[in-house]
C-alpha positions as CSV (number, residue, x, y, z in Angstrom):
1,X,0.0,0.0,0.0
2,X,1.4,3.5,-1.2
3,X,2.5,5.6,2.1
4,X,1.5,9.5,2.5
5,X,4.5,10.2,1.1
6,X,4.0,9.0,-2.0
7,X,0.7,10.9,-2.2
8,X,0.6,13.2,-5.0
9,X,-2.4,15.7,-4.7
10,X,-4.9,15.7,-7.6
11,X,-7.4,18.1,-8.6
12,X,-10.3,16.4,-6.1
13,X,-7.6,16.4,-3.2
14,X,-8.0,20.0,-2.4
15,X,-12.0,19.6,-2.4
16,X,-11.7,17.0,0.0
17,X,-8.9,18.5,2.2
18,X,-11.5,21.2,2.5
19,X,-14.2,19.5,3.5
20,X,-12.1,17.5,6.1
21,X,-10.7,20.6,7.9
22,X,-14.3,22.1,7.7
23,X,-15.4,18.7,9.7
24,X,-12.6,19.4,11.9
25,X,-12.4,23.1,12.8
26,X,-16.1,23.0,13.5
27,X,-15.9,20.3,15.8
28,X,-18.7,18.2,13.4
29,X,-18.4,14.8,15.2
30,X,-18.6,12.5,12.2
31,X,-17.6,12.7,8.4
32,X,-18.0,9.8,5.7
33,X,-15.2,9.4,2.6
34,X,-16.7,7.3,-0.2
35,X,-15.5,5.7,-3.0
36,X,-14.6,3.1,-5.4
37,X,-11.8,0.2,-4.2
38,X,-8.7,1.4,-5.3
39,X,-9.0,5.4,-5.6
40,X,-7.2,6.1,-3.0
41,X,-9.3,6.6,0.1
42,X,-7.0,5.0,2.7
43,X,-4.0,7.6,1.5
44,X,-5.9,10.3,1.2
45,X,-7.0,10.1,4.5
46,X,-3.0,9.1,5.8
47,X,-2.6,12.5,3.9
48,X,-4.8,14.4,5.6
49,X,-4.0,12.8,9.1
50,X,-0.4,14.1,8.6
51,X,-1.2,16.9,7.3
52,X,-3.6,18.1,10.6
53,X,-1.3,16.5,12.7
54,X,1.2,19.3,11.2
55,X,-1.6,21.9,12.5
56,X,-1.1,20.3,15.9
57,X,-4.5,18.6,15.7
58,X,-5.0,15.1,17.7
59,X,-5.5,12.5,14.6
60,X,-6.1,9.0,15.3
61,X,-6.5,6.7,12.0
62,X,-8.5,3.6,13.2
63,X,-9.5,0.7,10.8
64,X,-13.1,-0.2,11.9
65,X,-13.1,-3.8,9.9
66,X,-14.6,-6.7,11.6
67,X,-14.0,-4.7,15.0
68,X,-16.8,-4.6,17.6
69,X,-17.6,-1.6,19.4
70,X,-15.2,-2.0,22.1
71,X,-12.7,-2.4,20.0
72,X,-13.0,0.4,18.3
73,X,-13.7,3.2,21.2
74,X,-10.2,1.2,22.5
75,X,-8.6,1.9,19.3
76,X,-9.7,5.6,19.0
77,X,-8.6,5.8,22.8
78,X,-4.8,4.5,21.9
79,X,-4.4,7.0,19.1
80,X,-5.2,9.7,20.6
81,X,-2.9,8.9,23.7
């Protein structure tokens, strides 16, 4: 799997930066990213999580596949430790 580095910013990037930081800065408490396998959903967000982290926001990237509930809130919890 490509790394953030490797992220090169297209035209639809900067949209979706957008909207991310809008989630963030006014505290919205959830936000969805759709799309097609393979469009690059999982580095986009790597990207973004670096970049706010940058900002001095508290990111926390947490895959929510096959996890329960608890596992999840735990998960959450750890990253933003």
């Amino acid at each position: 799997m490509p790394r953030a580095e490797q992220f090169y910013p297209t035209a639809g990037f900067g949209e979706a930066m957008s909207r991310i930081e809008y989630l963030v800065e006014s505290r919205r408490r959830l936000g969805a990213l759709v799309g097609e396998a393979g469009v690059g959903k999982s580095l986009f967000l790597q990207a973004a999580a670096r970049r706010l982290s940058r900002q001095g926001r508290a990111v926390a990237l947490v895959d929510v596949a096959g996890a329960s509930t608890r596992e999840f809130l735990w998960n959450v919890a750890v990253g933003l430790a």
